[in-house]
C-alpha positions in Angstrom: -3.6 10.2 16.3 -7.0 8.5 17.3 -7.5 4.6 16.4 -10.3 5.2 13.7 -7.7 7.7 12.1 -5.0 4.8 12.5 -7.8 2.4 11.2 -9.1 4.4 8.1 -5.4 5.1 6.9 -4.9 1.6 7.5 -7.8 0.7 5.2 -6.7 3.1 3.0 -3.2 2.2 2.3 -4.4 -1.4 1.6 -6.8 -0.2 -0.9 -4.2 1.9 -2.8 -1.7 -1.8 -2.9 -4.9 -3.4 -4.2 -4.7 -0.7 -7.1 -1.1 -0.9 -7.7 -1.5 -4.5 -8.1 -4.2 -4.0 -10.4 -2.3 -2.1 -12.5 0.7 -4.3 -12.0 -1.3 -7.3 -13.9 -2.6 -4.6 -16.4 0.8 -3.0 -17.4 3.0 -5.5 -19.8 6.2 -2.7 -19.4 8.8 -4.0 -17.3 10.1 -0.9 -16.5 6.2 0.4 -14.7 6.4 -3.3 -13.1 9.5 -2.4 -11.4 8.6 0.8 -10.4 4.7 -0.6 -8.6 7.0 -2.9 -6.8 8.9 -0.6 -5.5 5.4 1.5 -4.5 3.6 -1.6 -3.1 6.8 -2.4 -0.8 7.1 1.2 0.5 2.8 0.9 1.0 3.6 -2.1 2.7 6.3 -0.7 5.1 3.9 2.5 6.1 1.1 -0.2 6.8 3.1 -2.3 8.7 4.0 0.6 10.7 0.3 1.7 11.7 -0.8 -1.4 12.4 2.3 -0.8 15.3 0.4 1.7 16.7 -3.1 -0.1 16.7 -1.9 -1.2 19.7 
């Protein structure tokens, strides 16, 4: 995987957190709160992860 492929899903990832928090502050229902924690931690993980292999 090339560095500006790394970079862009990088870039990426953090945009789609952005978005989930977004909706996070937009959705009053517990339950959908739970569940864009849940996707923001597992974003989180897979952009800890490339930024690993950023070098």
């Amino acid at each position: 995987m090339s560095l500006a492929s790394i970079n862009s899903a990088y870039l990426g990832i953090g945009s789609a957190k952005y978005l989930l928090t977004v909706a996070f502050d937009a959705k009053v229902d517990a339950e959908a709160k739970a569940k864009i924690m849940e996707a923001q931690a597992e974003l989180g993980d897979v952009q800890y992860s490339l930024f690993g292999l950023r070098g």
